[in-house]
C-alpha positions in Angstrom: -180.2 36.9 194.0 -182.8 34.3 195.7 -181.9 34.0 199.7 -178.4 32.3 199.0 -175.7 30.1 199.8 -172.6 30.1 198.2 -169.5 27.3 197.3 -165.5 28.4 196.6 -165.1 26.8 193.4 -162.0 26.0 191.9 -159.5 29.8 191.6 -161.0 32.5 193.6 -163.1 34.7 191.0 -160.4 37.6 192.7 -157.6 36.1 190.0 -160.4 36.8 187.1 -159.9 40.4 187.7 -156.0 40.1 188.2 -156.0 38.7 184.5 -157.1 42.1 182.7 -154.8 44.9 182.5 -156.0 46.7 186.1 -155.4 50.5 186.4 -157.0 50.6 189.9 -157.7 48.2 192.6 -159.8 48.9 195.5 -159.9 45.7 197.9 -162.2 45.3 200.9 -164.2 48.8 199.7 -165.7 51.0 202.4 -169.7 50.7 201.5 -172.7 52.9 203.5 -175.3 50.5 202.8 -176.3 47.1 201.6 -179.8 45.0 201.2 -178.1 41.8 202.1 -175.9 42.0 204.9 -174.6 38.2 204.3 -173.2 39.7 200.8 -169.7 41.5 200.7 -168.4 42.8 198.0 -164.2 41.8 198.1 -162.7 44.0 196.1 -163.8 46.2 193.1 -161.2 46.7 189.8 -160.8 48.8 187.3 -159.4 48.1 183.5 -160.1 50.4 180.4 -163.3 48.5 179.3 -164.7 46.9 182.5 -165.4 47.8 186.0 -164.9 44.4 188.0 -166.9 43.6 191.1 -166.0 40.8 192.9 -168.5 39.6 195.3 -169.1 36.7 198.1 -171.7 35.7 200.0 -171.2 34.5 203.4 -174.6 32.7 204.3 -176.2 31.6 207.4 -177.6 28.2 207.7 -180.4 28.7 205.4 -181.6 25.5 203.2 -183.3 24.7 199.9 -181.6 28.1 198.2 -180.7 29.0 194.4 -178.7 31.6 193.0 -178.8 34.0 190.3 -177.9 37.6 189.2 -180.2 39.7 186.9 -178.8 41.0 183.4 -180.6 44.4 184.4 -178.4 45.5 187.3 -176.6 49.0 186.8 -174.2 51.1 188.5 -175.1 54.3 189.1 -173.4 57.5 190.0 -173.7 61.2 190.5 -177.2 60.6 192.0 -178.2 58.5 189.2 -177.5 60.9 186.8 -174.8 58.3 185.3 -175.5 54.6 184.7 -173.2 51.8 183.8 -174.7 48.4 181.9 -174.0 45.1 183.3 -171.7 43.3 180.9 -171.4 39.4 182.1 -171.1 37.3 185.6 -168.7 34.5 186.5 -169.5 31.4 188.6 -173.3 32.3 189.4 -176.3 31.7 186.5 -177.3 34.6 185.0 -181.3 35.5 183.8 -183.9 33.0 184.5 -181.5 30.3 185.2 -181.2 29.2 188.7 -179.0 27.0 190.4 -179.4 24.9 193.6 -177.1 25.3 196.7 -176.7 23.5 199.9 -176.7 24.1 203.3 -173.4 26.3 205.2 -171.6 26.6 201.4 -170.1 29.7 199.9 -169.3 31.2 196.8 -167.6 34.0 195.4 -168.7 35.6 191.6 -167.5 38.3 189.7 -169.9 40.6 188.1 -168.7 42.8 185.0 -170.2 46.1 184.0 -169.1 49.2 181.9 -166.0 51.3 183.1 -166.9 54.1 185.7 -165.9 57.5 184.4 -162.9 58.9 185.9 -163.1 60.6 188.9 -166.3 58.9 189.9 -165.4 57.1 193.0 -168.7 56.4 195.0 -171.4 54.3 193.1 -174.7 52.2 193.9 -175.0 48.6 192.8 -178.3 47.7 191.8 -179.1 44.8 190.9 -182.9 43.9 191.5 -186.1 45.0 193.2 -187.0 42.5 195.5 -190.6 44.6 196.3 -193.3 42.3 195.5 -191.1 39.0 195.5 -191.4 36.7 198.1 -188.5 35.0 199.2 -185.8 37.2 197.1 -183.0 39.4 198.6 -181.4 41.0 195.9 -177.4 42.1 195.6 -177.8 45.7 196.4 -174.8 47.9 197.2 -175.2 51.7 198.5 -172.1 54.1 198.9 -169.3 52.0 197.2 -166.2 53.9 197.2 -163.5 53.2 195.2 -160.2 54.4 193.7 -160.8 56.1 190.4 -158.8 59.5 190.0 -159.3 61.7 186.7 -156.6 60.9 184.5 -154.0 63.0 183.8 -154.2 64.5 180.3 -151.8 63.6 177.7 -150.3 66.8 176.3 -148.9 65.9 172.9 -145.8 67.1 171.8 -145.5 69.8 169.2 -144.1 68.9 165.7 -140.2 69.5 165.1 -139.4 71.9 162.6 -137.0 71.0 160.9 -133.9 74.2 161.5 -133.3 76.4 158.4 -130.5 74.9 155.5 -127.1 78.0 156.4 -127.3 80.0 153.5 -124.7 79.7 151.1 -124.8 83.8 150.1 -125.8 87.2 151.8 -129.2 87.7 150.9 -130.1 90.8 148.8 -133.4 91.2 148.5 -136.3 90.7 151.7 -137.7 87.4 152.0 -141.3 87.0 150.2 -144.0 88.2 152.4 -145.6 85.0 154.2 -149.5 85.3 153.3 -151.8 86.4 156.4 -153.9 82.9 157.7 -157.9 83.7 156.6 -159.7 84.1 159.8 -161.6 81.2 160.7 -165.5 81.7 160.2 -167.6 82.5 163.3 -169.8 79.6 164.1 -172.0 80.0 167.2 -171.1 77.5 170.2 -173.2 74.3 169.9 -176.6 74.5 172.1 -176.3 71.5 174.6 -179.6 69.3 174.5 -181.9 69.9 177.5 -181.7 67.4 179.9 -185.2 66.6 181.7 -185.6 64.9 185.0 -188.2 63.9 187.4 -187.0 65.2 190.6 -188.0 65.9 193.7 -187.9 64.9 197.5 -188.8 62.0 199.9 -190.0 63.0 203.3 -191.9 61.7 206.4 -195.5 62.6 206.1 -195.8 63.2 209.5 -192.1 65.2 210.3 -191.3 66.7 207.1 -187.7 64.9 207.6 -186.1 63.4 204.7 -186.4 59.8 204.6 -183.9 57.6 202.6 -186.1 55.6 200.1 -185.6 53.0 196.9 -187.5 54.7 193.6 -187.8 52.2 191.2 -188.8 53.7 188.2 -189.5 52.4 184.4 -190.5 53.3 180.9 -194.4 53.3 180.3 -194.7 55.2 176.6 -192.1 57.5 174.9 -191.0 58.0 171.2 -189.0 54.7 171.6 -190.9 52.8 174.0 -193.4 50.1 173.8 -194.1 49.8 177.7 -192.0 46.8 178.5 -188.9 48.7 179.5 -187.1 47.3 182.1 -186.8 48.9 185.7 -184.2 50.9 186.8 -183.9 52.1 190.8 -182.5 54.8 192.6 -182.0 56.2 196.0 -183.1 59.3 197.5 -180.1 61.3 199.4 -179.9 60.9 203.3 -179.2 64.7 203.9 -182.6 66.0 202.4 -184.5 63.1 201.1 -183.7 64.5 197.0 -183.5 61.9 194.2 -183.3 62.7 190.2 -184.3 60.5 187.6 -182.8 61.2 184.1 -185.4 61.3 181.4 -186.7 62.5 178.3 -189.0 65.3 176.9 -192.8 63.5 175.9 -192.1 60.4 178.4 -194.5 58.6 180.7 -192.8 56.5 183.8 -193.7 54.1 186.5 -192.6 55.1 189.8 -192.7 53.3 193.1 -191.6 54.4 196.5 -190.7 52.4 199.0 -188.8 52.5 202.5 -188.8 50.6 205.8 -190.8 51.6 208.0 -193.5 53.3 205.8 -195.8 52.9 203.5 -195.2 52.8 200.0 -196.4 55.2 197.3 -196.9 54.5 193.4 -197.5 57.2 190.8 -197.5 57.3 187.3 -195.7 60.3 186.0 -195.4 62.6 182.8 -192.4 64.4 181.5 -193.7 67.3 179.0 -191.3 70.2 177.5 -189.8 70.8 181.1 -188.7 68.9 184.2 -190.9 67.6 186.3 -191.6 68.0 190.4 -192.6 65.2 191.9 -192.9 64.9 196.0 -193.1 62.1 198.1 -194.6 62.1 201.4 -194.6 58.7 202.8 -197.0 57.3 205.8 -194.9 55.5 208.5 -196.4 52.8 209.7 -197.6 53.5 213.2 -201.3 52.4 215.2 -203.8 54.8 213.8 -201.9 56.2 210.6 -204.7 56.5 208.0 -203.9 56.8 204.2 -206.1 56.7 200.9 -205.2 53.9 198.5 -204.9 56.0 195.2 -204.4 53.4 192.6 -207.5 51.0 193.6 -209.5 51.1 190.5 -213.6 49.7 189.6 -216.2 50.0 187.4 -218.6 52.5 187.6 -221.4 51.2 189.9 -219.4 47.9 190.7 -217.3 46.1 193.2 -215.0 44.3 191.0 -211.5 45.3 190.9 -209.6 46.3 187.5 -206.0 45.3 186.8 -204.7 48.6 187.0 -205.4 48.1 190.8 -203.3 45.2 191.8 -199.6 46.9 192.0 -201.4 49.0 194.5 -202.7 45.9 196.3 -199.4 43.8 195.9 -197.4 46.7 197.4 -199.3 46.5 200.4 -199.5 42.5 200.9 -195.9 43.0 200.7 -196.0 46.1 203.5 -198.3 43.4 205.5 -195.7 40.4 205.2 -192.7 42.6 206.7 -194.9 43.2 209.7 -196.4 40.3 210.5 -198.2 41.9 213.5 -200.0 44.4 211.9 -203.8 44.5 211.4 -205.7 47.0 209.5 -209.0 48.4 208.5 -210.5 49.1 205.2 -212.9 51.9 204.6 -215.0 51.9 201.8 -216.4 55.7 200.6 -218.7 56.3 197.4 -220.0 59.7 196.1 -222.8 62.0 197.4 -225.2 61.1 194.1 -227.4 58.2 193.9 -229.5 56.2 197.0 -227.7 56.0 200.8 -228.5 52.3 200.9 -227.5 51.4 197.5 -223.9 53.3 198.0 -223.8 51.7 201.1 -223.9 48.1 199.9 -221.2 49.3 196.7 -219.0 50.5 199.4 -219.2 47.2 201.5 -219.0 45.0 198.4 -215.3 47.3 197.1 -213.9 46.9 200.3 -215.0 43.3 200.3 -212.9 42.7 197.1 -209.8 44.1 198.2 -209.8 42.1 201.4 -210.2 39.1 199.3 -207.0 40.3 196.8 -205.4 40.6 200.5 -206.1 37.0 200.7 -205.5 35.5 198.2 -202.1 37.1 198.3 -201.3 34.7 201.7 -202.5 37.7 204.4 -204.5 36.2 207.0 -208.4 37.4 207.1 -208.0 38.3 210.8 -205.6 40.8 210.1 -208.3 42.7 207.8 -211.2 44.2 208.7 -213.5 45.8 205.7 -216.0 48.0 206.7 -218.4 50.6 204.1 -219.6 53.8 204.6 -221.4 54.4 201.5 -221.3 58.6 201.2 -221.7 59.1 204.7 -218.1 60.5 204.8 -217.7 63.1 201.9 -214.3 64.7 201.1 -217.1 67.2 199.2 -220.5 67.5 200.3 -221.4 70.6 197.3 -224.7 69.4 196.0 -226.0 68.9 192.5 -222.7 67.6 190.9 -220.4 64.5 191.3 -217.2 64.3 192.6 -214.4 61.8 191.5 -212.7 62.5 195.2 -215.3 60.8 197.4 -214.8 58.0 195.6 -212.3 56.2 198.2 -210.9 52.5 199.5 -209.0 54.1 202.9 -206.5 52.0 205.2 -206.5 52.8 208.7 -203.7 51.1 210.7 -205.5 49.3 214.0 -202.5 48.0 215.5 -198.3 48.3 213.9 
């Protein structure tokens, strides 16, 4: 997982696969995508239990690396509408444990994970979100395609009867009347479970084209959740930007958009009785693009930031590492109600904060520039009440 370097040790991890009973081999697969373009995948098999991935990583001279592979990576299929658990890995650590490599080596690792339904011959590998992890390329495959018919259905053959004993003497009366089978009672056709989704499309803010983005989503709250649900990740189709995230009725989830190129968006998202629309337009990251931070969160009448703020914050430190030349501006915007210079100083002390999260988080104080403009700016100027939407922290790109 962490920028790697591989060693060949001992029997190619290829023979692993050769000693299960294969039913389909696919070597050298045709892929569409991958995060890390050092990382091939060799050849994928397939037994009745297992789906075998074979994998190696053919490294640049990169030093100091370790390797891993994280027990929450899935396959998925049918635009994530199936998912298939990660079983085990061979010759690479697995979970929190690490292990050091040295400079120019390879290795190649097998990665087991539940048996792909027949017929499903194109799959994602996901293994990890590097989003807010310095330093970490994960082993993420896009468009696999494999060999995987649907299998042939055994027909099983009917019962011999056994042929009739010759009778021994004409037979003078009719046989006995064979009794008429009871008709079998009408039961109504089982009622297939709903299944809910969050669905919906990706898109450039700017064209209305699709745009090809990661959505990592997780479990927040749900009859069987206690919020510390692992994530999950799919991957919005490049024809129209769609993506489809199975879920459950009374569910609350954690999404997170991200593509290169753009800004990424975070929302937090409730499935009720029905599915659930969810649109993301996403910013692209151009000199004088302008967004409004949504999830930037602080007390009422205060500058200090709240918890609930720093995913927000992290996603864009990360957004301002991959583009190390970009500089920005933050604009601070309070309501209409209370004294100009008072809401003046709140808004220059918020916007103040979040440079300093910005900071603290390795991006240079040159590239940030924080300036308040109390409620100067209204979204909504209507007198007499407040309103929640003036309240702002705004990102204005000075130079991409």
């Amino acid at each position: 997982m962490l920028t790697r370097f591989f060693v060949i040790i001992g029997v190619c991890a290829s023979f692993v696969a050769q000693a299960q009973a294969i039913e389909y081999s696919t070597p050298q697969p045709r892929i569409d995508d991958v995060n890390d373009r050092d990382v091939v995948i060799s050849r994928v098999d397939l037994t009745a239990q297992y789906t075998i991935i074979s994998m190696r990583f053919r490294g640049r001279a990169r030093e100091g690396s370790e390797i891993q592979f994280v027990p929450t990576a899935r396959l998925y299929a049918n635009d994530g509408a199936r998912s298939f658990k990660f079983i085990r890995a061979e010759n690479i650590p697995v979970g929190e444990r690490k292990r050091s490599v040295v400079q120019g080596e390879e290795v190649s690792f097998v990665a087991y994970f539940e048996r792909l339904d027949p017929g499903i011959q194109t799959f994602d590998l996901f293994e990890c979100s590097d989003r807010n992890r310095s330093g970490i390329v994960c082993f993420n495959f896009w468009g696999v395609h494999v060999t995987n018919p649907l299998k042939r259905q055994q027909r099983t053959p009917a019962p011999q009867t056994p042929a009739p004993a010759p009778r021994q003497f004409p037979r003078t009366t009719p046989p006995p009347a064979k009794p008429l089978p009871k008709p079998a009672p009408e039961t109504a056709p089982p009622v297939p479970a709903p299944t809910l989704a969050i669905k919906g499309l990706v898109r450039d803010a700017k064209t209305g084209k699709p745009v090809v983005a990661t959505l990592t989503y997780r479990l927040l709250s749900g009859a069987e959740s206690y919020g510390n649900a692992a994530p999950d990740s799919i991957r919005s189709a490049p024809q129209d930007g769609a993506y489809q995230i199975p879920g459950d009725a009374l569910t609350v989830w954690d999404v997170a958009v991200s593509a290169k190129g753009y800004f990424g968006q975070r929302d937090t998202i409730s499935i009720n009785l029905t599915e659930k629309t969810a649109n993301f337009d996403l910013v692209p990251i151009v000199a004088g693009a302008k967004i409004t931070l949504n999830n930037i969160y602080f007390a009422q009448s205060k500058y200090e930031l709240q918890a609930e703020s720093f995913p927000e914050l992290d996603q864009l430190a990360t957004v301002m590492r991959q583009n190390p030349t970009m500089t920005i501006r933050l604009e601070g915007h309070t309501d209409i109600i209370g004294d100009f210079d008072k809401n003046l100083e709140l808004s220059r002390n918020r916007v103040q904060s979040v440079k300093q999260y910005l900071t603290s988080k390795g991006i240079n104080a040159t590239r940030v520039e924080a300036v308040g403009y109390g409620h100067s700016r209204p979204i909504n100027s209507t007198p007499g009440k407040p309103h929640p939407e003036n309240r702002r922290v705004e990102l204005v790109i000075t130079k991409a």
